[in-house]
PDB file of N, H, CA, C and O in Angstrom:
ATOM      1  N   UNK A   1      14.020   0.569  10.654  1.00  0.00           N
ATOM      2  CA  UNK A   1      13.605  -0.740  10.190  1.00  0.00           C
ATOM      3  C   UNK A   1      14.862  -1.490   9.734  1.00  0.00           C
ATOM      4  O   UNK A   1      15.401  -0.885   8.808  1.00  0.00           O
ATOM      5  N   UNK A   2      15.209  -2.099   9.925  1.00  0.00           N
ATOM      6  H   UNK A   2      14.771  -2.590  10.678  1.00  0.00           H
ATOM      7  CA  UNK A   2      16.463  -3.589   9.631  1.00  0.00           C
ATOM      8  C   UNK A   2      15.709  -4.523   8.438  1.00  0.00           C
ATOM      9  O   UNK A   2      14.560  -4.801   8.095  1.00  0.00           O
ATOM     10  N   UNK A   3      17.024  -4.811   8.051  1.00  0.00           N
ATOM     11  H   UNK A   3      17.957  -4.585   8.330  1.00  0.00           H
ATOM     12  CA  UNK A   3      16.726  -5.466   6.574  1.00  0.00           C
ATOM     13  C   UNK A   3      15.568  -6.564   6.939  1.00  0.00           C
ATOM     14  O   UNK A   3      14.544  -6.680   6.266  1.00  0.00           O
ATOM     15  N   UNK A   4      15.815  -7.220   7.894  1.00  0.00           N
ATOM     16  H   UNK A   4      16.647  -7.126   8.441  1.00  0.00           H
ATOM     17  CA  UNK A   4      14.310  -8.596   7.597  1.00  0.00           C
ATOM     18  C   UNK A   4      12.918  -7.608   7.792  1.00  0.00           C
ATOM     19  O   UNK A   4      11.872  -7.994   7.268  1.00  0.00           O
ATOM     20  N   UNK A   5      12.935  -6.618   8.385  1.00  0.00           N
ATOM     21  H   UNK A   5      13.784  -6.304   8.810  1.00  0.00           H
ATOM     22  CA  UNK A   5      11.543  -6.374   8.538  1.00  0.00           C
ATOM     23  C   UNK A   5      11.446  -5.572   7.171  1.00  0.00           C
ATOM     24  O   UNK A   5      10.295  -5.393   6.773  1.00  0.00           O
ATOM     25  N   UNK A   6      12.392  -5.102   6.449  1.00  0.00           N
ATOM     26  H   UNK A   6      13.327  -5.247   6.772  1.00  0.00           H
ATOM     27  CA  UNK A   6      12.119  -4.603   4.868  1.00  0.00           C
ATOM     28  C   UNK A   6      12.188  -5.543   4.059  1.00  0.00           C
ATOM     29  O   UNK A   6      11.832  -5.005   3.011  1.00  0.00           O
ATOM     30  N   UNK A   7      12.383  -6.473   3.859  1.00  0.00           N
ATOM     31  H   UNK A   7      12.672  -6.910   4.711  1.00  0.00           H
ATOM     32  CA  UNK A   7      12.264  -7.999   3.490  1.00  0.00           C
ATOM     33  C   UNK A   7      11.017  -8.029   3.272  1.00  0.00           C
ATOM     34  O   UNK A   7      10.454  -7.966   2.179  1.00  0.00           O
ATOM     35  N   UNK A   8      10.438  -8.151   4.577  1.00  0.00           N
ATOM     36  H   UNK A   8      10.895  -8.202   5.465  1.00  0.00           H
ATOM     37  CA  UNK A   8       8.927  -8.790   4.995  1.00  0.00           C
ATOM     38  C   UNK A   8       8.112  -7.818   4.283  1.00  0.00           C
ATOM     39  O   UNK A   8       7.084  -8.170   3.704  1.00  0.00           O
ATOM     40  N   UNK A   9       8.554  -6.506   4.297  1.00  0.00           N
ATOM     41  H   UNK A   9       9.389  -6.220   4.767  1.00  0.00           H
ATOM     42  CA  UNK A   9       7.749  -5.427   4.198  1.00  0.00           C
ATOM     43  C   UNK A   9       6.965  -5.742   2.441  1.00  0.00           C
ATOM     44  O   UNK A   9       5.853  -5.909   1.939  1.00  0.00           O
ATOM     45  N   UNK A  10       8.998  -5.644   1.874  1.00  0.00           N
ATOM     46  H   UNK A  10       9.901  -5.508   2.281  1.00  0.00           H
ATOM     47  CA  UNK A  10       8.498  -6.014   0.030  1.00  0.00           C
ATOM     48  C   UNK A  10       7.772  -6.995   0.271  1.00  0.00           C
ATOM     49  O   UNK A  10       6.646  -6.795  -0.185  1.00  0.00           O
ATOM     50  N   UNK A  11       7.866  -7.920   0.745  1.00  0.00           N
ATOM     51  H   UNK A  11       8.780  -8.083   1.115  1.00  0.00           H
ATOM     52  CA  UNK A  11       7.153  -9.157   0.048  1.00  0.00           C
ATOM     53  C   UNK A  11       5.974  -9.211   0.036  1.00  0.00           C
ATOM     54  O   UNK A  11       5.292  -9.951  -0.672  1.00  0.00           O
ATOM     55  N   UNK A  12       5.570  -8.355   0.896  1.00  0.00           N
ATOM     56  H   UNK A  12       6.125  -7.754   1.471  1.00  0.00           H
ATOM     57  CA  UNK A  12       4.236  -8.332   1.621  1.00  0.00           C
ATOM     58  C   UNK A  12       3.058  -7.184   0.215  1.00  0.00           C
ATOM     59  O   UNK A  12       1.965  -7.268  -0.343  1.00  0.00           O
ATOM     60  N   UNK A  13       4.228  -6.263   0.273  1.00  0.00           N
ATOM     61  H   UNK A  13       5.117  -6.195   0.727  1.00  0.00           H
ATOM     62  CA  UNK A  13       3.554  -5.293  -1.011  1.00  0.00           C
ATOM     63  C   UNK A  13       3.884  -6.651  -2.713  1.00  0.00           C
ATOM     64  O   UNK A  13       3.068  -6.626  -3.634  1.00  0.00           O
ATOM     65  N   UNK A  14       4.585  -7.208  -2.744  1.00  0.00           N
ATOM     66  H   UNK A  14       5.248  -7.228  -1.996  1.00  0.00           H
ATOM     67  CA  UNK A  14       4.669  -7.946  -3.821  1.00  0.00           C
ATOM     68  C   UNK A  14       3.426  -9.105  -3.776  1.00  0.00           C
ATOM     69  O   UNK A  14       2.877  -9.536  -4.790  1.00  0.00           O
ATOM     70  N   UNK A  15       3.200  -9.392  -2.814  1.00  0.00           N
ATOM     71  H   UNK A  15       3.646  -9.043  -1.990  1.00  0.00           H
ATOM     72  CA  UNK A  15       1.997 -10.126  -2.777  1.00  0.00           C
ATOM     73  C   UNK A  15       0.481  -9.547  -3.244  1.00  0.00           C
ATOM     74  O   UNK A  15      -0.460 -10.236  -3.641  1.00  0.00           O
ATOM     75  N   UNK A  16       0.520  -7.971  -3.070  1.00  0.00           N
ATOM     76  H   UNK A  16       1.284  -7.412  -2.748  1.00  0.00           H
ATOM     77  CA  UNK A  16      -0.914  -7.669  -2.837  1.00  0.00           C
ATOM     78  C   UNK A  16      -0.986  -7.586  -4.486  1.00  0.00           C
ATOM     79  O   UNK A  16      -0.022  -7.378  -5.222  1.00  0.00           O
ATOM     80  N   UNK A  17      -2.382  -7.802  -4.900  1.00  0.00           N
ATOM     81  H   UNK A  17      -3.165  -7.972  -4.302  1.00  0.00           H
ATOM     82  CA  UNK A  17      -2.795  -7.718  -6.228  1.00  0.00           C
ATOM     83  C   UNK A  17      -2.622  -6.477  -6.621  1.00  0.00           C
ATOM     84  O   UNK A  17      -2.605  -5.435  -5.967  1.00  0.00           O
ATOM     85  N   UNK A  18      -2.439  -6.764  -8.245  1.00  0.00           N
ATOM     86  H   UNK A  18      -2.453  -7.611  -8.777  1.00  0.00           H
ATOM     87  CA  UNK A  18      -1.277  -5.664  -8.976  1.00  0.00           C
ATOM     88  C   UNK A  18      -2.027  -4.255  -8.671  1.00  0.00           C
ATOM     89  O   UNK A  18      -1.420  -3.271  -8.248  1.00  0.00           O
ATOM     90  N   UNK A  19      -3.589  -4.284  -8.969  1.00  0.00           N
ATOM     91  H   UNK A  19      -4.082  -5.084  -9.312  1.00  0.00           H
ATOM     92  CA  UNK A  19      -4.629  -3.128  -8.770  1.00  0.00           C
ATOM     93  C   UNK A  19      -3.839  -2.242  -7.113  1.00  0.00           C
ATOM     94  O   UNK A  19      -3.412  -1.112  -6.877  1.00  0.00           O
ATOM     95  N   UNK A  20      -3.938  -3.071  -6.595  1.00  0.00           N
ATOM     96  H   UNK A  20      -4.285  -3.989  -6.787  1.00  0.00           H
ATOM     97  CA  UNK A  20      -3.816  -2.684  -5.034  1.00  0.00           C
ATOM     98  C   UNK A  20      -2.416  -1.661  -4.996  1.00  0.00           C
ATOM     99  O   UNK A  20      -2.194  -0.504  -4.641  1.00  0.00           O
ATOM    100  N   UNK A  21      -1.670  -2.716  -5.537  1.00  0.00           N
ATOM    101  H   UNK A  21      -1.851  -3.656  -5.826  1.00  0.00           H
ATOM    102  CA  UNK A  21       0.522  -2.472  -5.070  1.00  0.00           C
ATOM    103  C   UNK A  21       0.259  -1.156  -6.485  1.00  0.00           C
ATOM    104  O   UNK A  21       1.192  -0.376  -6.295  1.00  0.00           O
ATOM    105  N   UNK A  22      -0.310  -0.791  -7.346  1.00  0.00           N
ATOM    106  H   UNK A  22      -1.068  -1.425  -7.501  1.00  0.00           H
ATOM    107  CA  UNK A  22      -0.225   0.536  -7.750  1.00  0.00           C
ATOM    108  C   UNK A  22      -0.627   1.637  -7.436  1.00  0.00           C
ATOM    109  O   UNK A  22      -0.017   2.697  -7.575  1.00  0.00           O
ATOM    110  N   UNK A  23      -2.136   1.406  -6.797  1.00  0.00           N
ATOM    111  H   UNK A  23      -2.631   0.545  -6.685  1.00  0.00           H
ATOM    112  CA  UNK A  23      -2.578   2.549  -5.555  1.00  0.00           C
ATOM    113  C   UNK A  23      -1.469   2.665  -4.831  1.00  0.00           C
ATOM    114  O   UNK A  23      -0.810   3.660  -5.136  1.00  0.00           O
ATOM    115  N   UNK A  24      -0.907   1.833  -3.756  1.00  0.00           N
ATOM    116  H   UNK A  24      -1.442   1.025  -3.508  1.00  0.00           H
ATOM    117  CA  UNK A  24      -0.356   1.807  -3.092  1.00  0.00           C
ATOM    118  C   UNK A  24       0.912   2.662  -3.471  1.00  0.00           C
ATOM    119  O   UNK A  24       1.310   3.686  -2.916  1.00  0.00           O
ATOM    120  N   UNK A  25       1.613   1.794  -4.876  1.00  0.00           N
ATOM    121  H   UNK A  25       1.290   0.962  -5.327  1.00  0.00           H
ATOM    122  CA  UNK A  25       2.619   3.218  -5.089  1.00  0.00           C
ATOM    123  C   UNK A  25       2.620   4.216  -5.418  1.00  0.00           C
ATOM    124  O   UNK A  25       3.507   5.034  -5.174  1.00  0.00           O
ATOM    125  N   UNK A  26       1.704   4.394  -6.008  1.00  0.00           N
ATOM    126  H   UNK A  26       0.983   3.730  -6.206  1.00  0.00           H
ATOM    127  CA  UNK A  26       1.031   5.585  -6.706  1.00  0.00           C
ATOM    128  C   UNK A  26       0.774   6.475  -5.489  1.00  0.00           C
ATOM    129  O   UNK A  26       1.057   7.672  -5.543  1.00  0.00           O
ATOM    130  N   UNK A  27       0.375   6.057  -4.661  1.00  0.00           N
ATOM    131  H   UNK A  27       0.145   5.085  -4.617  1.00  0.00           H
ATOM    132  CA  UNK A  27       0.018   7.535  -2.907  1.00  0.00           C
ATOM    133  C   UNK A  27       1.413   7.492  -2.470  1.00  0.00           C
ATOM    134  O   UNK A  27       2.065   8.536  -2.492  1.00  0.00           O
ATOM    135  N   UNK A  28       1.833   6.621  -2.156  1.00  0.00           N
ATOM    136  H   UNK A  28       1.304   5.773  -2.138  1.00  0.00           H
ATOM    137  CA  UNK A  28       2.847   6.571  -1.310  1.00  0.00           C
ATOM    138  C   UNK A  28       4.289   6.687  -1.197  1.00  0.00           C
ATOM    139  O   UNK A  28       5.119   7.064  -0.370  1.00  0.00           O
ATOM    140  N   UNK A  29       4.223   5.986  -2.907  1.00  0.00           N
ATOM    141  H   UNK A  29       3.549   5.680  -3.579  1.00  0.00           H
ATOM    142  CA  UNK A  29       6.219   6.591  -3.213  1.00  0.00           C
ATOM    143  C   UNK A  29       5.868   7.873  -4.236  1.00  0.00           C
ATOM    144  O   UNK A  29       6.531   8.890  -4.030  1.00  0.00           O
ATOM    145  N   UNK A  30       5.023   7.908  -5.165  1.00  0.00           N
ATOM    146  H   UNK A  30       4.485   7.082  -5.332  1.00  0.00           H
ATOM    147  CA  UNK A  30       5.084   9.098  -5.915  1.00  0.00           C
ATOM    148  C   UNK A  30       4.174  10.046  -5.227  1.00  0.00           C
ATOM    149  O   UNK A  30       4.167  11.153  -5.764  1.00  0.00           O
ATOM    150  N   UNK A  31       3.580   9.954  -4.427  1.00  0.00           N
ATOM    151  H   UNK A  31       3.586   9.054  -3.990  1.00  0.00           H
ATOM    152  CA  UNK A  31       2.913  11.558  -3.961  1.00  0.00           C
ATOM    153  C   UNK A  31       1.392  11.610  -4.543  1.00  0.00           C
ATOM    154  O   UNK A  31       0.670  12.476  -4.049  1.00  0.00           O
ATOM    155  N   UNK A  32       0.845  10.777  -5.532  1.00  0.00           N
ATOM    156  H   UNK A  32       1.432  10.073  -5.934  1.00  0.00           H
ATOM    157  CA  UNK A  32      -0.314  11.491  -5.887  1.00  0.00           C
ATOM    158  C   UNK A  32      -1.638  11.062  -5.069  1.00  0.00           C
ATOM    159  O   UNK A  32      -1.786   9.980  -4.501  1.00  0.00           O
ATOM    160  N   UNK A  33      -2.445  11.976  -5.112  1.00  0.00           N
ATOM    161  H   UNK A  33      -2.325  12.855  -5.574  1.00  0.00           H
ATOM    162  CA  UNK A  33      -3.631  11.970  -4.442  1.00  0.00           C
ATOM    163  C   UNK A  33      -4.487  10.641  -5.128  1.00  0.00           C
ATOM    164  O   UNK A  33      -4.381   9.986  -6.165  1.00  0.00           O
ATOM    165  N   UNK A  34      -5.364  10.638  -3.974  1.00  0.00           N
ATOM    166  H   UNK A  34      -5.450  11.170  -3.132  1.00  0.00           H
ATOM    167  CA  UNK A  34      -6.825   9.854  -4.196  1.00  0.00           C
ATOM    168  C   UNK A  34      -7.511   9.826  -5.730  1.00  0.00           C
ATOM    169  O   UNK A  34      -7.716   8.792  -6.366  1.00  0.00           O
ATOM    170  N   UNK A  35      -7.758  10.917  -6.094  1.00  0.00           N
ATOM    171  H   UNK A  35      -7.591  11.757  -5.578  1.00  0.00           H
ATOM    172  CA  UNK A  35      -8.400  11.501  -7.402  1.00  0.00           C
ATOM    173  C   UNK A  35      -7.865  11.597  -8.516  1.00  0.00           C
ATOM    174  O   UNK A  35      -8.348  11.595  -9.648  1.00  0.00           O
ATOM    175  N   UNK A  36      -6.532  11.707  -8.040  1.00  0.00           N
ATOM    176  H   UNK A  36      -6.139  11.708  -7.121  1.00  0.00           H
ATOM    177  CA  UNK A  36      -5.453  11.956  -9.255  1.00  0.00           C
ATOM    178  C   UNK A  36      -5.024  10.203  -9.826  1.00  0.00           C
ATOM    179  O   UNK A  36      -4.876   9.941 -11.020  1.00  0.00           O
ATOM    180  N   UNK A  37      -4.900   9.298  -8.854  1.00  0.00           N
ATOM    181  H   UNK A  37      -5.021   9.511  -7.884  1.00  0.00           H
ATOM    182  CA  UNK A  37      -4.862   7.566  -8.848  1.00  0.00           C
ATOM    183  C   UNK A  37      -6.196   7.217  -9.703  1.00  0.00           C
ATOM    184  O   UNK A  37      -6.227   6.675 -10.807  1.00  0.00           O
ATOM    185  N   UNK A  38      -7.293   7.662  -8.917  1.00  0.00           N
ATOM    186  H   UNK A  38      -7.268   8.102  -8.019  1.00  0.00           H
ATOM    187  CA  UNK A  38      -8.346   7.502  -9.940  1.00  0.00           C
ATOM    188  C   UNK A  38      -8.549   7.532 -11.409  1.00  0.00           C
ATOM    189  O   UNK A  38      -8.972   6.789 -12.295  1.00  0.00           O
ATOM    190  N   UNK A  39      -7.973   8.933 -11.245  1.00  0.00           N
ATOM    191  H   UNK A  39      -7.630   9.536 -10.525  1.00  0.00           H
ATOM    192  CA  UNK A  39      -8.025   9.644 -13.171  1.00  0.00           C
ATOM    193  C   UNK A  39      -6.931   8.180 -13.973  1.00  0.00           C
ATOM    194  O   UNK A  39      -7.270   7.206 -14.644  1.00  0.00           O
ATOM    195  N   UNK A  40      -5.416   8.716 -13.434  1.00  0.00           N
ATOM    196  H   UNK A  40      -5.140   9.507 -12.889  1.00  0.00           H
ATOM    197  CA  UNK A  40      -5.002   7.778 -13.827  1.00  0.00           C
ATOM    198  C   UNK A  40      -5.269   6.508 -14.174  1.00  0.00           C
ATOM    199  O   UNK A  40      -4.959   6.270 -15.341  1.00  0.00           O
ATOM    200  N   UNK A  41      -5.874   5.331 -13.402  1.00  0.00           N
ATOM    201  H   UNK A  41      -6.127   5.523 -12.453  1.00  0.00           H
ATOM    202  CA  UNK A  41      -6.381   4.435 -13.064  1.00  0.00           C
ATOM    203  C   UNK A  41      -7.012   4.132 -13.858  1.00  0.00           C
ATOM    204  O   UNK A  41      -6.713   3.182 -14.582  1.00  0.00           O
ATOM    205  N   UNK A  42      -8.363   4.998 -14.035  1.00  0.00           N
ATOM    206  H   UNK A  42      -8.605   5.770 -13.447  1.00  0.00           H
ATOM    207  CA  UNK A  42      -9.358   4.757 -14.888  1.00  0.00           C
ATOM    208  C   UNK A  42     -10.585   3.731 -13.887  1.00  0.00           C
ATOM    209  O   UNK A  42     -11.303   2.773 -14.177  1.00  0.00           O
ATOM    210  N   UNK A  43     -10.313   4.641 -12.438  1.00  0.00           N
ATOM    211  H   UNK A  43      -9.730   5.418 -12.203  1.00  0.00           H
ATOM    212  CA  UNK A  43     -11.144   3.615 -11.580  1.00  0.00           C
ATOM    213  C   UNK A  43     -11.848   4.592 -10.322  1.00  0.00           C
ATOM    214  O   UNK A  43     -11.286   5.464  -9.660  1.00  0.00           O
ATOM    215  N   UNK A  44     -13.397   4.079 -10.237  1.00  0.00           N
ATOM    216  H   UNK A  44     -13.854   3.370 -10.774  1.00  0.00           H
ATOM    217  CA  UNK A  44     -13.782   5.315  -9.506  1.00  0.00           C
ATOM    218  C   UNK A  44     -13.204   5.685  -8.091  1.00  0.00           C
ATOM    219  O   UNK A  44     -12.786   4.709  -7.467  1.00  0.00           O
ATOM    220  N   UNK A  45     -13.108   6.774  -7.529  1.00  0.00           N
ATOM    221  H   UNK A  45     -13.448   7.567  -8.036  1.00  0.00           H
ATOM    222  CA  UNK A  45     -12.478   6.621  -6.131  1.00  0.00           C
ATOM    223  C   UNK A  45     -12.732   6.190  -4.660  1.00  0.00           C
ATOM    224  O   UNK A  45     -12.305   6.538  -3.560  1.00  0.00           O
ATOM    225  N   UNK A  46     -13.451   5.448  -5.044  1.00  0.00           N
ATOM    226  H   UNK A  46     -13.798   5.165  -5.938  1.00  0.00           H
ATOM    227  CA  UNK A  46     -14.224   4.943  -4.023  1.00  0.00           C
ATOM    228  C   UNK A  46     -13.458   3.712  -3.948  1.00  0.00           C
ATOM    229  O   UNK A  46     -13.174   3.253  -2.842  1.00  0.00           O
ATOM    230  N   UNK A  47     -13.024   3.015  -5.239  1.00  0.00           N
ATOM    231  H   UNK A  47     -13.255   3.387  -6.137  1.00  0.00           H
ATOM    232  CA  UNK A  47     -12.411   2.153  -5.455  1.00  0.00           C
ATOM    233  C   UNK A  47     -10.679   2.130  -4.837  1.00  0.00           C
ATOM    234  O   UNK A  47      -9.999   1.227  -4.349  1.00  0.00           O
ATOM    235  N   UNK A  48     -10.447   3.341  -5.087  1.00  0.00           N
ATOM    236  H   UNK A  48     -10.999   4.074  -5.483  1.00  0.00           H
ATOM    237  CA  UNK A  48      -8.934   3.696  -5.039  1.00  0.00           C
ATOM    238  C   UNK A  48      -8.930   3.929  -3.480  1.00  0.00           C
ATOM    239  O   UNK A  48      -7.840   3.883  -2.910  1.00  0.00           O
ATOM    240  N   UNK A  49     -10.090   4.180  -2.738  1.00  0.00           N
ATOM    241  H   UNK A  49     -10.975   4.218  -3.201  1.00  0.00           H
ATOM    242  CA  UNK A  49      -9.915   4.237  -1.164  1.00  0.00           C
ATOM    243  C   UNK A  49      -9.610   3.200  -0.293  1.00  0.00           C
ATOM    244  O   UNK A  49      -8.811   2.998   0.622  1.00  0.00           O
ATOM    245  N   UNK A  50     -10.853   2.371  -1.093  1.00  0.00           N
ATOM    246  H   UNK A  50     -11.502   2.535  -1.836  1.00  0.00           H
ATOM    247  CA  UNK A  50     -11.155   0.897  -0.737  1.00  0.00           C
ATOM    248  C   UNK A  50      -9.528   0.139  -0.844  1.00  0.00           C
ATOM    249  O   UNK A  50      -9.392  -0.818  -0.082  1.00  0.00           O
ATOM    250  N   UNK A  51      -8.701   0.378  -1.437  1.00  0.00           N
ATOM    251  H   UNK A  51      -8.812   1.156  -2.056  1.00  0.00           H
ATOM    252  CA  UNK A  51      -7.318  -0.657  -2.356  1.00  0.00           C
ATOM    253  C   UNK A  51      -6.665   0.192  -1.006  1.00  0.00           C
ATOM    254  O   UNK A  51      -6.184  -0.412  -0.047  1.00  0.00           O
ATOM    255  N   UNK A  52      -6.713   1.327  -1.071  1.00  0.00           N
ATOM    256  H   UNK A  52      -7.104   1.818  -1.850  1.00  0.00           H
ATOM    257  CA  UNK A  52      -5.411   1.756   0.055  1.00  0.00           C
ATOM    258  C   UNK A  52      -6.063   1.565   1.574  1.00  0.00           C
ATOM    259  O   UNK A  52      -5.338   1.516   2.568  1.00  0.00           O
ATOM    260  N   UNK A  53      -7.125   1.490   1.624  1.00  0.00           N
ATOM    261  H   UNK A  53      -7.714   1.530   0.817  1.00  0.00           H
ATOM    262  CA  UNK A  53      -7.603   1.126   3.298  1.00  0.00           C
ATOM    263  C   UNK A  53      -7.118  -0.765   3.647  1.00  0.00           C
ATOM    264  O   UNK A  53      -6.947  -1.439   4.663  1.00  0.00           O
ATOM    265  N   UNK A  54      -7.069  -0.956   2.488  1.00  0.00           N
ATOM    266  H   UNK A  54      -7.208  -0.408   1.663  1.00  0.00           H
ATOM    267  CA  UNK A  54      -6.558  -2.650   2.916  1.00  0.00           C
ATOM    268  C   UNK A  54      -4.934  -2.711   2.573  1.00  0.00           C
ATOM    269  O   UNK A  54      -4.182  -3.489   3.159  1.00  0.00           O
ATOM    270  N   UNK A  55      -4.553  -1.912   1.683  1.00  0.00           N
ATOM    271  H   UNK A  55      -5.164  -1.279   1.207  1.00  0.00           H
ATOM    272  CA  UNK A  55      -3.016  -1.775   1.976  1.00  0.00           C
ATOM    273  C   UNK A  55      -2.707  -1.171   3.069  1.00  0.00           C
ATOM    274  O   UNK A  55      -1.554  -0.866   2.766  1.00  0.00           O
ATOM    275  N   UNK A  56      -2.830  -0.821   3.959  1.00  0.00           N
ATOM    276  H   UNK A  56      -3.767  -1.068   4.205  1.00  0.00           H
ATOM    277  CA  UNK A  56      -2.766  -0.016   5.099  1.00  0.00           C
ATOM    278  C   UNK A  56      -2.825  -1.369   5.839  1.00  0.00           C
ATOM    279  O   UNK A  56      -1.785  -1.974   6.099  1.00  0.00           O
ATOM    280  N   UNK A  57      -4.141  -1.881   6.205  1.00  0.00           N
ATOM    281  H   UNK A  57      -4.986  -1.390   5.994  1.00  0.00           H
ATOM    282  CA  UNK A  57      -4.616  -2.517   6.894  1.00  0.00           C
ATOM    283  C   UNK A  57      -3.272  -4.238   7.105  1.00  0.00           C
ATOM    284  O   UNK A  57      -2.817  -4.707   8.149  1.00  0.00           O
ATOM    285  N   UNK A  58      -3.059  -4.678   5.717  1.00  0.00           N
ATOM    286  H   UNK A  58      -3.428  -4.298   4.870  1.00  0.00           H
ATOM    287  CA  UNK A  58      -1.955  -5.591   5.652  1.00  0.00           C
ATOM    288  C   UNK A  58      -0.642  -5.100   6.040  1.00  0.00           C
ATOM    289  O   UNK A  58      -0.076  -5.587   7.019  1.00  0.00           O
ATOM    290  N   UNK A  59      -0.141  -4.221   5.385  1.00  0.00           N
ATOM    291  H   UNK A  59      -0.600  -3.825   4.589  1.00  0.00           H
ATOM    292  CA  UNK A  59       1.114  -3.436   6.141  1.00  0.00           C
ATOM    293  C   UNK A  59       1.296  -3.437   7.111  1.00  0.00           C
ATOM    294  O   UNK A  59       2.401  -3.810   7.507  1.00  0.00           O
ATOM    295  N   UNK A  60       0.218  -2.982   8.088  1.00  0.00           N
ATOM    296  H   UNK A  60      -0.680  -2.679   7.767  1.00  0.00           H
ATOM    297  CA  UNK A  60       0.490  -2.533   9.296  1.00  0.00           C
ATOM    298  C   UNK A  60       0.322  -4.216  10.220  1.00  0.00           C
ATOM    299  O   UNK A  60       0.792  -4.396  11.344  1.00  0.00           O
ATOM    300  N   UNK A  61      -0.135  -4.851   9.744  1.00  0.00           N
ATOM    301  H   UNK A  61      -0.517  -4.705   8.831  1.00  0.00           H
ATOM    302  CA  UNK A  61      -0.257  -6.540  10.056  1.00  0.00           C
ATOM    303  C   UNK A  61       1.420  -6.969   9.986  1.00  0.00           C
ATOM    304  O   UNK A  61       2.159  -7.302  10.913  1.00  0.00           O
ATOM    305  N   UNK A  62       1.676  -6.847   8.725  1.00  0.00           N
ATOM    306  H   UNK A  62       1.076  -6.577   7.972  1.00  0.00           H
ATOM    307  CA  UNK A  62       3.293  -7.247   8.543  1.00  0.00           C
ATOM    308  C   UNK A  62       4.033  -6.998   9.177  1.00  0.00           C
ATOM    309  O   UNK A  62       4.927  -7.766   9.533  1.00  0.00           O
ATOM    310  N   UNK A  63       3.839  -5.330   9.675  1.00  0.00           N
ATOM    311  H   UNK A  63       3.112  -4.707   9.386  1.00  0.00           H
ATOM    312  CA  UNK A  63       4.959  -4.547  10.260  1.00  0.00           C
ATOM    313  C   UNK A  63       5.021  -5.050  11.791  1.00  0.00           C
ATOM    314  O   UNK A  63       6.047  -5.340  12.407  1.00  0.00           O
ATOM    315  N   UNK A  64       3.201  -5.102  12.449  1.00  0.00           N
ATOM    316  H   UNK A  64       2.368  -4.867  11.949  1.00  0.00           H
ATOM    317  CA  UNK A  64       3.061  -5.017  13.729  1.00  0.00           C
ATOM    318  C   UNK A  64       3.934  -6.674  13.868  1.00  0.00           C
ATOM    319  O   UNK A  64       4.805  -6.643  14.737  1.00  0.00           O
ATOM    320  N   UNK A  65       3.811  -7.901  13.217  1.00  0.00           N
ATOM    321  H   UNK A  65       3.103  -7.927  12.511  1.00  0.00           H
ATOM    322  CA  UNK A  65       3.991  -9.437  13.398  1.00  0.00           C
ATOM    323  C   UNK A  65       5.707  -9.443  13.157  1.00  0.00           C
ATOM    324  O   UNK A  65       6.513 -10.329  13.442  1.00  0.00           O
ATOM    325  N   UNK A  66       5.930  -8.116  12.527  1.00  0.00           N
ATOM    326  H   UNK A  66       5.276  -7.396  12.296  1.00  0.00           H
ATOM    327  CA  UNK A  66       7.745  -8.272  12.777  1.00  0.00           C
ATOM    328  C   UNK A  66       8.290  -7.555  13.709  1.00  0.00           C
ATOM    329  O   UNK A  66       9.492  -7.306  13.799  1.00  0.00           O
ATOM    330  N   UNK A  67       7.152  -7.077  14.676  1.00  0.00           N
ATOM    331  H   UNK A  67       6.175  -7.279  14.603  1.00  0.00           H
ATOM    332  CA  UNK A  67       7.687  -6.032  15.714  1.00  0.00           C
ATOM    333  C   UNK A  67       8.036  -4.397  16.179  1.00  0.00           C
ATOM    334  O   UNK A  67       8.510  -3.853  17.176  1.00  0.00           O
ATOM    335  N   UNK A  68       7.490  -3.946  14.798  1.00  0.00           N
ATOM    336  H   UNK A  68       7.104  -4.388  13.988  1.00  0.00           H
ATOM    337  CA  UNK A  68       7.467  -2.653  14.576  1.00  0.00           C
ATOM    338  C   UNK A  68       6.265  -2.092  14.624  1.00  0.00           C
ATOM    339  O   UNK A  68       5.108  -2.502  14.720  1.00  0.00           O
ATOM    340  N   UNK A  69       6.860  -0.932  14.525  1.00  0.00           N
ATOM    341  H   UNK A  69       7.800  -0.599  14.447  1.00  0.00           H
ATOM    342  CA  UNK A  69       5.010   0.381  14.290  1.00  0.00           C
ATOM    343  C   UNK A  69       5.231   1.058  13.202  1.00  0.00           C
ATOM    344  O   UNK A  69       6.280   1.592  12.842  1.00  0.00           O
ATOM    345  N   UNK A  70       4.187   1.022  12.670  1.00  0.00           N
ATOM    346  H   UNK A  70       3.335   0.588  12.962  1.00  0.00           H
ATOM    347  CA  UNK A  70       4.134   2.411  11.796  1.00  0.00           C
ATOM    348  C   UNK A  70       3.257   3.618  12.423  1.00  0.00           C
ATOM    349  O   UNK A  70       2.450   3.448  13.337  1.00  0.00           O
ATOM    350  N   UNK A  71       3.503   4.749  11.862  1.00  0.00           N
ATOM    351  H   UNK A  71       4.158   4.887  11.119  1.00  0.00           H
ATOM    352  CA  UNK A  71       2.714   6.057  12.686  1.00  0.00           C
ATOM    353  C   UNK A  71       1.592   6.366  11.354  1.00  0.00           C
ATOM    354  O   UNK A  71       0.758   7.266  11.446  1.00  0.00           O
TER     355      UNK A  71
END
């Protein structure tokens, strides 16, 4: 990935509502599970699925509109 498409990438996670961009870091840069975001959270996990199925879903929008893939 080259700096504009990591550009695009932050901005894109800086945009998503704060609930969301902490699931999001919370699975993805620190490692913790579904359940474990939850506990933390203080939010049921159904909830915490729901936040990372649309962070997924925008990401991969960002990534695909700058020309990349994610796996």
């Amino acid at each position: 990935m080259d700096h504009e498409q990591e550009e695009r990438l932050r901005a894109a996670l800086e945009s998503l509502p704060d609930e969301m961009r902490q699931c999001c870091l919370l699975r993805f840069v620190q490692g913790f599970e579904e359940n474990e975001i939850a506990v933390l959270m203080k939010m049921p996990i159904e909830m915490v699925r729901m936040h990372l199925y649309h962070v997924e879903k925008r990401l991969r929008l960002v990534i695909a509109r700058a020309g990349g893939e994610i796996s």
